[in-house]
C-alpha positions as CSV (number, residue, x, y, z in Angstrom):
1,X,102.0,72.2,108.0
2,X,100.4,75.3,106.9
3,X,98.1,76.4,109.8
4,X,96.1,79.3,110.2
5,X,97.8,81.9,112.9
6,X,95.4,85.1,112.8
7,X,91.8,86.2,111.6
8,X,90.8,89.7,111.2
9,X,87.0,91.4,110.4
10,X,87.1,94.8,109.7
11,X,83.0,95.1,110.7
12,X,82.9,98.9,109.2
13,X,84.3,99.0,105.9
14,X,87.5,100.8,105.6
15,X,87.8,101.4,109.3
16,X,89.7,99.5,112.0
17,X,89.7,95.9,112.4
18,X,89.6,93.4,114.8
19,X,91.9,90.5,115.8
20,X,89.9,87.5,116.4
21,X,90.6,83.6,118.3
22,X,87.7,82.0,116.8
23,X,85.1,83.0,114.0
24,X,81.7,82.1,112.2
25,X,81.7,81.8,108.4
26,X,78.6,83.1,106.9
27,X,77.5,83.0,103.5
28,X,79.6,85.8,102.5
29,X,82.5,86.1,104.2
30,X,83.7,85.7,108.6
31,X,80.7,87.2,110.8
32,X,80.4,90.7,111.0
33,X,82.8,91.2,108.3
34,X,82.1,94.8,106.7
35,X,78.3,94.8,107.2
36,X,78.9,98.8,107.9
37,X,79.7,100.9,105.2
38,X,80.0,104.9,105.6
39,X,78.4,106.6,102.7
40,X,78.4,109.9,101.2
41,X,75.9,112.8,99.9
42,X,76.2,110.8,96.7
43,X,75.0,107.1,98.7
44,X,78.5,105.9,97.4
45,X,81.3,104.5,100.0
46,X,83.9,106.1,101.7
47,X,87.5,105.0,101.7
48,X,90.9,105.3,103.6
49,X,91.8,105.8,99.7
50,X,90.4,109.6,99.8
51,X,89.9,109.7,104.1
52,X,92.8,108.5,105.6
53,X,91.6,109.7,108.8
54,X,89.2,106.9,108.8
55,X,92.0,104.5,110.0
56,X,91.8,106.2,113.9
57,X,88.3,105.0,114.0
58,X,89.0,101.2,115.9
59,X,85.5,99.1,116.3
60,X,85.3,96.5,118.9
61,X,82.2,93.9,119.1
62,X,80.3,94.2,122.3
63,X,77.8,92.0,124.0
64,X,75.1,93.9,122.3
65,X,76.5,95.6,119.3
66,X,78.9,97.0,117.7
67,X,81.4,100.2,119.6
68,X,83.7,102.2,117.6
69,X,85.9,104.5,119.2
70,X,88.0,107.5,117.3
71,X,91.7,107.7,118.6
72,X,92.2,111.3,118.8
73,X,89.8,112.3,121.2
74,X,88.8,108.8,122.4
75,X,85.4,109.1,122.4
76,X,83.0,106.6,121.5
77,X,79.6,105.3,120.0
78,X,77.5,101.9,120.0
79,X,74.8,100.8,118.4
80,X,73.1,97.4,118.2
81,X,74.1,94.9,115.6
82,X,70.8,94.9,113.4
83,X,69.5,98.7,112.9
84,X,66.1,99.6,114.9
85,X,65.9,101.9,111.4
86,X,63.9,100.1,109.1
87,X,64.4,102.6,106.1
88,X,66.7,101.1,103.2
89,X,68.7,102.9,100.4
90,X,70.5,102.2,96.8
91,X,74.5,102.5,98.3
92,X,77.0,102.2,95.8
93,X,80.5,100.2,95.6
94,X,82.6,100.4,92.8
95,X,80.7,99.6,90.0
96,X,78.2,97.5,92.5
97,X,75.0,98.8,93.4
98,X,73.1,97.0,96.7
99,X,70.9,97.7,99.3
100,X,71.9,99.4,102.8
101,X,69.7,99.6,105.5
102,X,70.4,103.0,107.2
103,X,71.8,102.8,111.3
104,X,70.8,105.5,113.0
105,X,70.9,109.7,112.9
106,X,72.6,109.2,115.8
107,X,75.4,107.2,114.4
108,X,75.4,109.6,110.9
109,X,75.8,112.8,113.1
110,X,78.5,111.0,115.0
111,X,80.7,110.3,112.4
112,X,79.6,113.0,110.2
113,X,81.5,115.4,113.4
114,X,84.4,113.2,113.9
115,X,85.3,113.2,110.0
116,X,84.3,116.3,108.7
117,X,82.1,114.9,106.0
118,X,78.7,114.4,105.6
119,X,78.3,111.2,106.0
120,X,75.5,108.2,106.5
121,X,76.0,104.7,108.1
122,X,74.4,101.8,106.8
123,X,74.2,98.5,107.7
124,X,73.7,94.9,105.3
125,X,70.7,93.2,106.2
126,X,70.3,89.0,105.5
127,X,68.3,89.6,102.6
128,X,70.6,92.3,100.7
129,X,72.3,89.8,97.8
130,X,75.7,91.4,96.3
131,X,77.0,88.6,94.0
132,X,80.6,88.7,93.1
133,X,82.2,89.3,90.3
134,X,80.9,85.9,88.2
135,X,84.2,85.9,85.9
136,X,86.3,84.3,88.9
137,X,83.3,82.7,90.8
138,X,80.4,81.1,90.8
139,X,77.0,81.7,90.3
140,X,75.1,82.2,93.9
141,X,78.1,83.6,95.6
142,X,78.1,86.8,97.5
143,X,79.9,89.2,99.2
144,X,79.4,92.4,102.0
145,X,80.8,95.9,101.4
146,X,83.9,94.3,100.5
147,X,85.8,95.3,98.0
148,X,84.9,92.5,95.9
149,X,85.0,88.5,97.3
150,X,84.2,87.7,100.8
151,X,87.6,86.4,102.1
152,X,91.0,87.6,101.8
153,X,94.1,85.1,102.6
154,X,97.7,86.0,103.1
155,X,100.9,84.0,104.6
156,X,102.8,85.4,106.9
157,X,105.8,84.1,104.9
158,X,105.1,86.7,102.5
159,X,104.5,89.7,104.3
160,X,108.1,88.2,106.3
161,X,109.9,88.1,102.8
162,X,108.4,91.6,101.8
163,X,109.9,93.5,105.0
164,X,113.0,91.3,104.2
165,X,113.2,93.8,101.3
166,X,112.2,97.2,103.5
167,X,114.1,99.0,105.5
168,X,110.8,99.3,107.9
169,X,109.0,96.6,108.3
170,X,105.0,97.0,108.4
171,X,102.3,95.1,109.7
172,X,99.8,93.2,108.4
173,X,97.1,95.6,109.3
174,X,98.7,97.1,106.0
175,X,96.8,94.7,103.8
176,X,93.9,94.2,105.4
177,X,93.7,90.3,105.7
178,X,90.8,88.1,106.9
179,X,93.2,85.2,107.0
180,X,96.8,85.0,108.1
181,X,98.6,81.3,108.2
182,X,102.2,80.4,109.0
183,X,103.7,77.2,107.1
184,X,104.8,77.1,103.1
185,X,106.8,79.2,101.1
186,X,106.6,83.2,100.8
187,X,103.8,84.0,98.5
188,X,102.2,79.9,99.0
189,X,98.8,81.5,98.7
190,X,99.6,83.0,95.2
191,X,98.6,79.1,93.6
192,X,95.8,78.1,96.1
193,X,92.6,76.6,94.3
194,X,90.8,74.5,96.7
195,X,91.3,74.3,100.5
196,X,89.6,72.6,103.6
197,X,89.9,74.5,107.2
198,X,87.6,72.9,109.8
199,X,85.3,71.0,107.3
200,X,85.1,74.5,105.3
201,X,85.9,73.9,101.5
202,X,87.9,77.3,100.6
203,X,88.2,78.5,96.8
204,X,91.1,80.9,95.5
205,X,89.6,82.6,93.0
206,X,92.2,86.1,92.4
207,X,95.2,87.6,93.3
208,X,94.1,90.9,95.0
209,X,95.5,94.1,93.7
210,X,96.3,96.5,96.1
211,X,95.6,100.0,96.1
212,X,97.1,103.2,98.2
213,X,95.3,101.7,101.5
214,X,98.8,99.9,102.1
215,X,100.4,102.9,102.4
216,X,98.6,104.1,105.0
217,X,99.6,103.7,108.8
218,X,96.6,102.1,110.6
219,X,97.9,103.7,114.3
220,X,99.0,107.6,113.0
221,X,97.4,108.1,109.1
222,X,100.4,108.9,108.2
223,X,101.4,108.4,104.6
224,X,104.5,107.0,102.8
225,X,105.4,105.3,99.5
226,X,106.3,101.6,100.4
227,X,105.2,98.8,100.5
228,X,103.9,99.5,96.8
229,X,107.2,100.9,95.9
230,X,108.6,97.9,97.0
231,X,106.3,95.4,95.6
232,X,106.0,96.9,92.2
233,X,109.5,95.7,91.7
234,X,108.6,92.1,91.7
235,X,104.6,92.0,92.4
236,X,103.4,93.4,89.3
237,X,101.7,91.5,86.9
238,X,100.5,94.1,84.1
239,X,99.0,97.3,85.4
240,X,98.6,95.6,89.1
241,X,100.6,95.2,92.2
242,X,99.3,91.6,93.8
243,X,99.7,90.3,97.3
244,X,97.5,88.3,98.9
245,X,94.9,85.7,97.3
246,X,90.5,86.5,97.5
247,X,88.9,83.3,98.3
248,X,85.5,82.5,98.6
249,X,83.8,79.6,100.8
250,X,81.5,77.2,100.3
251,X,79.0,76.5,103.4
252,X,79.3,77.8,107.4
253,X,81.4,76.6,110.0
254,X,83.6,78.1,112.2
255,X,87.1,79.2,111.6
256,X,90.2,79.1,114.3
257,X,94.0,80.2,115.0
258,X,95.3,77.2,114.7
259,X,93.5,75.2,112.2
260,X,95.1,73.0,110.0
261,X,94.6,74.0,106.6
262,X,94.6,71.5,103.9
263,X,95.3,72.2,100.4
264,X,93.5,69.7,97.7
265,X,94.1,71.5,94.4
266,X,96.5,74.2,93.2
267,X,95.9,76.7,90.3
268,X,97.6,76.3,87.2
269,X,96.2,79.3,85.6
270,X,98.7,81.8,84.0
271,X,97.0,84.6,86.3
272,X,98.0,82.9,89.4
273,X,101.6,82.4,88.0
274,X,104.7,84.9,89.3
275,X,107.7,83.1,86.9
């Protein structure tokens, strides 16, 4: 039985995230799923990629918004979940440009001190639409500051089969998942089409590629090569390392460790094939 065992949101994108029991699907993505994005002088994100230092920033949610505390010195700020600050900007994500509703100059001298980088927060209100990427989904569907697609699903048989092959083993907080299950066969998720959690139909719709984030360690910053040295040995397809599936969802409901996930349809794709 493949079964879900742990759900993540990562509310500020490319900060810390949060391990959750139970969680609400909206219409692009799990609740409070990257809704904050840091921005630069340029209005375009920042990224663990270039700031590795943003991994010591850990966000917790509170009864009345959102707290996020930096590691080194452990100090802390909280603001509310929808911004008093009614002033909106262009804020760009990789090729994406949306709407972001600025938080506070509170919260953009904050981080601006604790990073060393002029920085703004911003926050995604109801009515900013990103859609994804409409060669691998449909029409209508959207997405936060993610990187691209709402959802990202990973079994824990994989990431147990890639520290087989390590001499450390990592965590998942490596890759950055929204959904962990147990059950199934290392890399399972790779063939996923459609899926039913709780009522929820689920839709694979691409392998995600992973970037430099991976080799970052979420507790110190510290850098190293694996796992993509690792993975590129046997997880590259073309140009791109893969591990993990993006999946998108059709409808609310509520998502929890230990639903019973239920696959309908598998892909049969040549993209979604390791041989």
């Amino acid at each position: 039985m493949l079964q879900i065992s742990q759900l993540f949101i990562y509310p500020i994108k490319s900060l810390g995230g949060i391990e959750l029991k139970t969680s609400a699907v909206t219409d692009r993505g799990l609740e409070y799923d990257r809704r904050w994005m840091l921005i630069d002088d340029n209005n375009r994100f920042l990224s663990q990629r270039e700031n590795a230092q943003m991994a010591l920033f850990k966000t917790a949610i509170g009864v009345n918004g959102l707290k996020v505390t930096y590691s080194l010195d452990l100090s802390s700020i909280t603001f509310p979940f929808i911004p008093l600050n009614r002033k909106t900007t262009p804020v760009v994500i990789w090729d994406d440009i949306c709407t972001g509703q600025y938080v506070s100059e509170g919260a953009d001298a904050w981080f601006t001190l604790k990073l060393g980088i002029n920085c703004r927060l911003v926050y995604m209100a109801d009515d900013s639409l990103r859609p994804t990427d409409l060669r691998y989904t449909k029409e209508g569907t959207v997405t936060s500051f993610s990187d691209g697609y709402p959802l990202l699903m990973i079994g824990q048989a994989s990431l147990d089969d890639l520290n087989s092959r390590l001499k450390e083993a990592l965590p998942m907080n490596r890759f950055r998942p929204n959904i962990v299950f147990t059950g199934g066969e290392p890399y399972s998720e790779d063939t996923f089409k459609h899926l039913t959690i709780n009522g929820i139909d689920i839709y694979g719709v691409k392998l995600c590629a992973r970037c430099v984030m991976t080799t970052i360690d979420q507790d110190t910053m510290a850098k190293g090569k694996e796992p993509l040295k690792t993975l590129a040995g046997y997880r590259r397809k073309g140009a791109k390392i893969l591990f993990g599936q993006n999946i998108v969802s059709a409808g609310a409901g509520t998502l929890n460790v230990g639903d019973e996930i239920q696959v309908q349809s598998l892909q049969t794709e040549e993209r979604f094939i390791f041989s």
